[in-house]
C-alpha positions in Angstrom: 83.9 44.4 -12.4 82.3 41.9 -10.0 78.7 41.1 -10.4 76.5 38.9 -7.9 75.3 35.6 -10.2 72.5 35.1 -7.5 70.8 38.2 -9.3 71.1 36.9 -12.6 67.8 35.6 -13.4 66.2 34.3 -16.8 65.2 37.2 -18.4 68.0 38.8 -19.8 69.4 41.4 -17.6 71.7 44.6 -19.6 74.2 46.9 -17.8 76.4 49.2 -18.7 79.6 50.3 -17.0 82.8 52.6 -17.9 86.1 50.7 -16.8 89.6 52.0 -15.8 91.8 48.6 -15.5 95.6 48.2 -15.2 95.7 45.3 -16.8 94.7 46.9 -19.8 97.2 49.3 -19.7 99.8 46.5 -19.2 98.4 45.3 -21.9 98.8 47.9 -24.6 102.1 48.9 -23.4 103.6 46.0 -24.1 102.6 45.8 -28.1 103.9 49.5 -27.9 100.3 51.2 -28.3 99.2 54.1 -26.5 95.3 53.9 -25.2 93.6 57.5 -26.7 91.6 57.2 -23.5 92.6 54.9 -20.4 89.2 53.6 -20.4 87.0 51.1 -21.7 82.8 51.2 -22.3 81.1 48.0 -22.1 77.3 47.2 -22.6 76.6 43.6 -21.4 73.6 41.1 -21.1 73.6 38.5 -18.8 70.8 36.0 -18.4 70.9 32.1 -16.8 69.4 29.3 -17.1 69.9 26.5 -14.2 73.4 27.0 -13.5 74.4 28.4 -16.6 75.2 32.1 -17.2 75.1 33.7 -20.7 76.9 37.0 -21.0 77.0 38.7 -24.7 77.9 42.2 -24.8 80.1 44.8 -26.9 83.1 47.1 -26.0 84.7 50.4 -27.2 88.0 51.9 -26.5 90.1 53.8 -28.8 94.1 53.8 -28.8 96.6 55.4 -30.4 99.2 53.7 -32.7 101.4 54.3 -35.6 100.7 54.6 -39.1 102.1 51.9 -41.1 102.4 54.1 -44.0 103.8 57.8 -42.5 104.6 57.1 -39.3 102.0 59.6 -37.9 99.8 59.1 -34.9 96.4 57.7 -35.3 93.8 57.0 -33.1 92.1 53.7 -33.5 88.2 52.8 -32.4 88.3 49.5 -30.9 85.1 47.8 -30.6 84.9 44.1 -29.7 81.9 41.9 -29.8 81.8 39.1 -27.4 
């Protein structure tokens, strides 16, 4: 997602925006996980002051991995905090 700094202003600013990226699916195929749903939910807020940009926000996804103790499917909720 792009998003125009010149209409960042000082008061914080939130959005919120569903994502379907192949680098994320590159990702988890390569440590062998299966995303439970090929998308990720993000909430962010972005403020500035001078020329500095401030973005904090949280994410949720879910995949699907194996269970270390019977091997089973199960479905993970991933929600990082950045």
């Amino acid at each position: 997602m792009r998003y125009a700094v010149h209409n960042i202003h000082e008061a914080p600013r939130t959005i919120s925006f569903d994502e379907k990226s192949p680098w994320m699916d590159a990702i988890l195929d390569r440590l062998g996980e299966t995303p439970a749903a090929r998308e990720i939910h993000v909430d962010l807020e972005l403020s500035r002051i001078d020329d500095n940009v401030f973005v904090h926000g949280r994410g949720h996804t879910a995949v699907t991995c194996e269970c270390a103790r019977c091997l089973k499917p199960l479905q993970v909720n991933v929600n990082p905090v950045f």
